[in-house]
C-alpha positions in Angstrom: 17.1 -1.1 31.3 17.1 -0.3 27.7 13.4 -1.2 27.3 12.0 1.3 30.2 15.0 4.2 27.8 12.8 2.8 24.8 9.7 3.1 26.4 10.9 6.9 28.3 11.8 7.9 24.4 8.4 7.0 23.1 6.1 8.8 25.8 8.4 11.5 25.2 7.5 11.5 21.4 4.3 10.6 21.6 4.2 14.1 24.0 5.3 16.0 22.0 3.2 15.4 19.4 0.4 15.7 21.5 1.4 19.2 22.0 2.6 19.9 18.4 -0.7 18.7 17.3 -2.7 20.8 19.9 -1.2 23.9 18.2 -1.5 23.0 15.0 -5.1 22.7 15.9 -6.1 26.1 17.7 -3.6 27.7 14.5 -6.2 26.0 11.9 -9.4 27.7 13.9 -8.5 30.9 14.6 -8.9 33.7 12.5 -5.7 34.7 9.5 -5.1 37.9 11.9 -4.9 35.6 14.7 -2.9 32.9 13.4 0.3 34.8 14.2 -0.5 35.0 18.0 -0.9 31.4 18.6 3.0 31.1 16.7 4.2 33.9 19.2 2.4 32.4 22.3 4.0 28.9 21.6 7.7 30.1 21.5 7.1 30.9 25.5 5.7 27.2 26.1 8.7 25.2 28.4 8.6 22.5 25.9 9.2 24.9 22.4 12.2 23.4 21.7 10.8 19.9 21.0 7.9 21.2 18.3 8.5 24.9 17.7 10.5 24.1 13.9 7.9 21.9 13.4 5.0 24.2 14.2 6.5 27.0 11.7 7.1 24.6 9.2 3.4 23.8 9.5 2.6 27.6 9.5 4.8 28.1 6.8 2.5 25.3 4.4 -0.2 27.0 4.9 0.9 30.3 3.7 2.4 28.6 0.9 -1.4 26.8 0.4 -3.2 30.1 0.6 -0.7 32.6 -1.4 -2.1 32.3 -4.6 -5.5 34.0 -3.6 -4.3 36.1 -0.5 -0.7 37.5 -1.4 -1.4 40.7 -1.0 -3.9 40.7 1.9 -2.1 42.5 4.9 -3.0 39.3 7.6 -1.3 37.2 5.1 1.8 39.2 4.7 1.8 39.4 8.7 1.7 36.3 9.1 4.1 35.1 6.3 6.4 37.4 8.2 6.1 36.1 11.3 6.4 32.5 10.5 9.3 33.2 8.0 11.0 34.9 11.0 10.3 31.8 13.5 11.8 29.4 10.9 14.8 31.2 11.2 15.0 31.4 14.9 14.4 27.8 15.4 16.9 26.8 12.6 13.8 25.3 10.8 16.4 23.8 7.9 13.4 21.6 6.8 11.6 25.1 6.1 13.8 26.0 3.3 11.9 25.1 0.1 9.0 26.3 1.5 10.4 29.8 2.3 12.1 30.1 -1.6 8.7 29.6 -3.1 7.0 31.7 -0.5 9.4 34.2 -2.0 8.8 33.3 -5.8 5.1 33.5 -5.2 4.5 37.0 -3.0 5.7 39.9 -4.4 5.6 42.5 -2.0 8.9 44.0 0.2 8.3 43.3 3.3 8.0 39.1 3.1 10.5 38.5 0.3 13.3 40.8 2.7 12.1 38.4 5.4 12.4 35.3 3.8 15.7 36.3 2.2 17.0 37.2 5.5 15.8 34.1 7.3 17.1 32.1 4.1 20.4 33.5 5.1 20.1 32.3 8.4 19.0 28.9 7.6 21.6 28.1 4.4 24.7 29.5 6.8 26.3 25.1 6.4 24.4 22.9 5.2 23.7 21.2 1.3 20.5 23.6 0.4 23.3 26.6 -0.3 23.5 25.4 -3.8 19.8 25.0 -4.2 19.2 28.3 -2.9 22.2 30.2 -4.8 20.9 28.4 -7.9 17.2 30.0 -7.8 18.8 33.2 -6.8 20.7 33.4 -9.4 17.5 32.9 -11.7 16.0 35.2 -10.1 18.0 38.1 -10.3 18.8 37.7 -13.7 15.1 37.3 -15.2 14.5 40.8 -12.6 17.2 42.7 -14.9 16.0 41.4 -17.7 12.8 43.2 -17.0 14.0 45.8 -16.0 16.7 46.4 -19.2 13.2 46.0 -21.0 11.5 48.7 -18.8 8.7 46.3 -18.0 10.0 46.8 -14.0 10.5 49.0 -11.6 13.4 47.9 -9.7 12.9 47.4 -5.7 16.0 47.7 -4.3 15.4 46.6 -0.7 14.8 42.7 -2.2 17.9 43.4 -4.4 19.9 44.6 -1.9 18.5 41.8 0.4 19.4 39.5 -2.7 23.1 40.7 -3.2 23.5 40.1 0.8 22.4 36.5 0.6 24.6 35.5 -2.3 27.5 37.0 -1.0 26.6 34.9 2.2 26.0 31.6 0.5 29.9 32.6 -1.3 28.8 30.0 -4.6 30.8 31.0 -7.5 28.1 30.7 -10.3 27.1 34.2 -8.8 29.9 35.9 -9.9 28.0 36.7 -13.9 24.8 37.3 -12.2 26.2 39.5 -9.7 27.7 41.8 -12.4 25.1 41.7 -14.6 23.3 43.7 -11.7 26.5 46.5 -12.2 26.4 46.1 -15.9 22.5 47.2 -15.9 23.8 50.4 -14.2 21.1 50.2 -11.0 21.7 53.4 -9.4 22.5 52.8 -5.9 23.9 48.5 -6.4 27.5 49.7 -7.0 29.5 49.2 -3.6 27.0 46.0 -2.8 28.0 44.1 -5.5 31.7 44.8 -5.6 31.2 43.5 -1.6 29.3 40.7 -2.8 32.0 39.6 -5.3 34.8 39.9 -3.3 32.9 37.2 -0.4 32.4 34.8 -3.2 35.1 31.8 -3.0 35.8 31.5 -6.3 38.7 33.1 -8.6 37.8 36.4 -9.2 40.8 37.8 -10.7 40.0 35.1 -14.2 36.2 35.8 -14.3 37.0 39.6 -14.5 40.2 38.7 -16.8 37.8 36.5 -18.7 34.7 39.8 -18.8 37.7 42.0 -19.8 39.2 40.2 -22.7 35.9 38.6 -23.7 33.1 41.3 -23.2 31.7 44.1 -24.7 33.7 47.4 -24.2 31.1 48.6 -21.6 31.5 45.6 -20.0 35.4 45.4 -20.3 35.4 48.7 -18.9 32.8 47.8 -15.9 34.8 44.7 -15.1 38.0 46.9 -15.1 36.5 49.2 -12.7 35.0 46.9 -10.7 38.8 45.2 -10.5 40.0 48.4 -9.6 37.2 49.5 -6.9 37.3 46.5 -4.7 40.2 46.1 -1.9 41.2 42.4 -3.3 43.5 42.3 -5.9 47.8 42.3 -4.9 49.9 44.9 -7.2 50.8 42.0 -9.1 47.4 40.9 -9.7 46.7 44.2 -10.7 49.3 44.9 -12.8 48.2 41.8 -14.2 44.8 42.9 -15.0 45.4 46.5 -16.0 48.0 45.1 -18.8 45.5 42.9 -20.1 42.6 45.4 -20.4 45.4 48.0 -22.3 46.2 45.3 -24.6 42.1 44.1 -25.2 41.4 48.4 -25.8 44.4 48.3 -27.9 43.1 45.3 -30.3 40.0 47.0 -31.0 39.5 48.8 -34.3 37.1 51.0 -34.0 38.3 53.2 -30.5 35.0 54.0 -29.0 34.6 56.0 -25.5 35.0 53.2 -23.8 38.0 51.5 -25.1 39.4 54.8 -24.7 38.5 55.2 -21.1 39.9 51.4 -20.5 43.3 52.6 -22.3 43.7 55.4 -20.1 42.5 54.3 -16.6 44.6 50.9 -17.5 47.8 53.2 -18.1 47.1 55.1 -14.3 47.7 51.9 -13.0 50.3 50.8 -14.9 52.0 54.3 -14.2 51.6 53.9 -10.8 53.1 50.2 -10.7 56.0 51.0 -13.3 54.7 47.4 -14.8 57.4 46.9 -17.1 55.7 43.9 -18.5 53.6 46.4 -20.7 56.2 48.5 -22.1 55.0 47.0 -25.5 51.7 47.6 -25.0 52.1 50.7 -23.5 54.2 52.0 -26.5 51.3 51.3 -29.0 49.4 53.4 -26.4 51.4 56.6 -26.7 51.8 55.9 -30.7 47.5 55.8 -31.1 47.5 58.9 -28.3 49.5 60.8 -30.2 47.5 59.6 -33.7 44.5 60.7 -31.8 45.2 63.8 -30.1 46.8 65.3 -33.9 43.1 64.0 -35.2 41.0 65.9 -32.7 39.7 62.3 -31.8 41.8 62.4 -28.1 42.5 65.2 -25.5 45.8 66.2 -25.1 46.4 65.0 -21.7 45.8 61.5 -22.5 49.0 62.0 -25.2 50.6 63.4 -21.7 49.7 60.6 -19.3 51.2 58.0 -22.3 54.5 59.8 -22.1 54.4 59.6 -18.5 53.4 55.8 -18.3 56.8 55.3 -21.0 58.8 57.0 -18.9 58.4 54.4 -16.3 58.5 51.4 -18.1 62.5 51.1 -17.1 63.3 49.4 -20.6 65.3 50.8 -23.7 62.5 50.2 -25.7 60.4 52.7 -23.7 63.6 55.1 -23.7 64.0 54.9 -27.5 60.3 56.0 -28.1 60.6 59.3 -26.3 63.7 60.0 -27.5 62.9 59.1 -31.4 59.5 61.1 -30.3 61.6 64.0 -29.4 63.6 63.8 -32.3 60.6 64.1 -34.5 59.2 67.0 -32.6 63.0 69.0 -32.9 62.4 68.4 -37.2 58.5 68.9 -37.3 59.2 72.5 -35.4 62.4 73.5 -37.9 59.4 72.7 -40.7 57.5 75.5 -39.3 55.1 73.3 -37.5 53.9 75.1 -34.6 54.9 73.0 -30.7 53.0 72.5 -27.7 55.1 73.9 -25.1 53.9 72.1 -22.0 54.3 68.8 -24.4 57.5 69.3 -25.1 58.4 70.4 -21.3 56.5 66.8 -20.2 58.4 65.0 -23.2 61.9 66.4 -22.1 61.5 66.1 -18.0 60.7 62.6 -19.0 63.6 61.6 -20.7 66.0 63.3 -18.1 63.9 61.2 -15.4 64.8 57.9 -17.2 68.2 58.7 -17.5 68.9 56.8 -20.6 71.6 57.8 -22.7 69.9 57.5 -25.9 68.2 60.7 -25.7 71.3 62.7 -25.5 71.6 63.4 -29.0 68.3 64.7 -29.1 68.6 66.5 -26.1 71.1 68.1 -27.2 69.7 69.2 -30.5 67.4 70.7 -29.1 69.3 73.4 -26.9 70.5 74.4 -30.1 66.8 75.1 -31.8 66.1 78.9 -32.0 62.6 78.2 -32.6 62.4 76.9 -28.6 61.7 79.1 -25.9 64.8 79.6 -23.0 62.1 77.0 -20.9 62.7 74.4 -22.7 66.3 74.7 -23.4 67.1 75.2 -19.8 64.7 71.7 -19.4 67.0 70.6 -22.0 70.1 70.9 -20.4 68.9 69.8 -16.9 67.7 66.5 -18.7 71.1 66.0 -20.4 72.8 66.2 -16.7 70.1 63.4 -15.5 72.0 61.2 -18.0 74.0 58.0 -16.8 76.8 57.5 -18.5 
């Protein structure tokens, strides 16, 4: 009995190599514009299933064997196409370092979206995802290179294709490669990568932590955003990261745009979360917004959105700060120094919102002022009834 399954299993084999081999045959005779035919024609023989991987695999090889001198003839392309196509359909896994050096050695769109897209197919469990993610990522980072040089022009259907497949394949060594592609500032990668990091299994939240506190303030401010943009994060996670990027702006000596920009979209969020946590940070914040906006360096509503973020915070720190800030605006205007209305109005509303007794002094000092309008000492007095007592 086991002999004559033995002896069944060879015929079998010995079949379908017979047939295998027949196709391989008629595919080596006919013409390159031809050669796709015979694969088509053999996906609708019964017996396809036993040979077809095979039989792209063989295609495949010879694309690969012939690329060098006929990359960019159109029969090639077709058929590069085609067989990268079949690989995929059969599950050809064996196909797999032939299709990545197809890709490495043809450059145009058409076969490199194909054999990203069937690499996709092939690498979705199985131990070539690291091989593949690997190249990839060399790959993509030698194409920005050239193109931060200007010796490329980018094409964005094989890096879109690109950003698909790693954020596939989910391997966290993509995550620097994947924002290098937002760092370059590629006009249209934006909302692909941000998809393509939030797929990847990895921790996100540190390697943007990490770009943040370790980067260059264009890419602090890119990771920031890029934290910010993407539906991934928890409030605390976020409150989290927007106190760490106010406290990396806040450490750098020389405020450029970009710090500032981190320091003020940081403080929306931390507004928004009343994060407590950063009340110390945040009072540096409104000290240097206030330093800037008297220098001309800062526009005054960033001054206002610091007093705003403070009045949050919920701590008597925070409280003390607007009050002592009030205090010095009450003596700088009996010195003759011209006041900013709406400033003052913001400043005062604040206090009365946090409700903390240690403004009352000043509050009250300042219904007295005849230099005030009767808008700000009726804000004034409302703020001193928000007191608790």
């Amino acid at each position: 009995m086991l002999f004559a399954m033995a002896f069944s299993a060879s015929i079998r084999l010995e079949a379908q190599d017979l047939i295998l081999t027949s196709y391989q045959r008629n595919f080596m005779r006919v013409s390159l514009a031809s050669k796709p035919a015979i694969l088509l024609d053999a996906e609708y023989d019964d017996r396809s299933d036993e040979f077809i991987g095979e039989l792209y695999d063989f295609a495949l090889k010879y694309v690969l064997d012939n690329g060098a001198l006929l990359r960019n003839d159109f029969d090639m392309i077709n058929l590069a196409v085609v067989a990268a196509r079949g690989a995929g359909n059969s599950g050809s896994i064996n196909s797999i370092e032939t299709l990545w050096n197809i890709f490495a050695l043809f450059e145009d769109t058409h076969t490199r979206v194909e054999v990203l897209d069937t690499l996709e197919t092939l690498a979705a469990d199985n131990d070539y995802r690291p091989y593949i993610a690997g190249n990839l990522n060399r790959f993509l980072l030698a194409a920005n290179d050239e193109f931060m040089m200007g010796v490329s022009i980018p094409d964005y259907q094989v890096l879109e294709a690109s950003i698909n497949l790693l954020s596939s394949l989910g391997d966290d060594s993509s995550y620097p490669v994947i924002f290098s592609l937002v760092s370059s500032h590629y006009p249209i990668l934006f909302e692909e990568s941000c998809r393509a990091l939030e797929s990847i299994d990895g921790n996100l939240k540190q390697f943007l932590s990490l770009t943040i506190s370790g980067g260059s303030p264009p890419d602090s401010l890119i990771a920031y955003r890029i934290a910010n943009e993407i539906n991934y994060f928890s409030e605390a996670d976020m409150g989290d990261i927007a106190q760490l990027a106010l406290e990396c702006a806040l450490m750098v000596t020389e405020q450029d745009v970009f710090t500032s920009s981190l320091r003020r979209e940081a403080v929306s969020v931390l507004t928004w979360l009343k994060w407590t946590r950063a009340s110390p940070a945040v009072i540096r914040h409104f000290h240097l917004s206030l330093e800037e906006y008297r220098s001309g360096t800062a526009r005054r509503e960033i001054f206002l959105e610091a007093i705003s973020c403070l009045g949050v915070m919920g701590d008597f720190e925070s409280s003390q700060t607007l009050a002592l800030q009030l205090g010095q605006f009450n003596t700088e205007t009996e010195q003759g120094r011209i006041y900013d209305e709406g400033m003052m109005l913001t400043l005062i509303r604040t206090l009365g919102e946090t409700g903390d007794k240690a403004a009352f002094d000043y509050l009250l000092y300042t219904m007295y002022l005849n230099y005030y309008t009767d808008q700000i000492k009726e804000a004034a007095r409302e703020a001193l009834n928000q007191l608790r007592w």
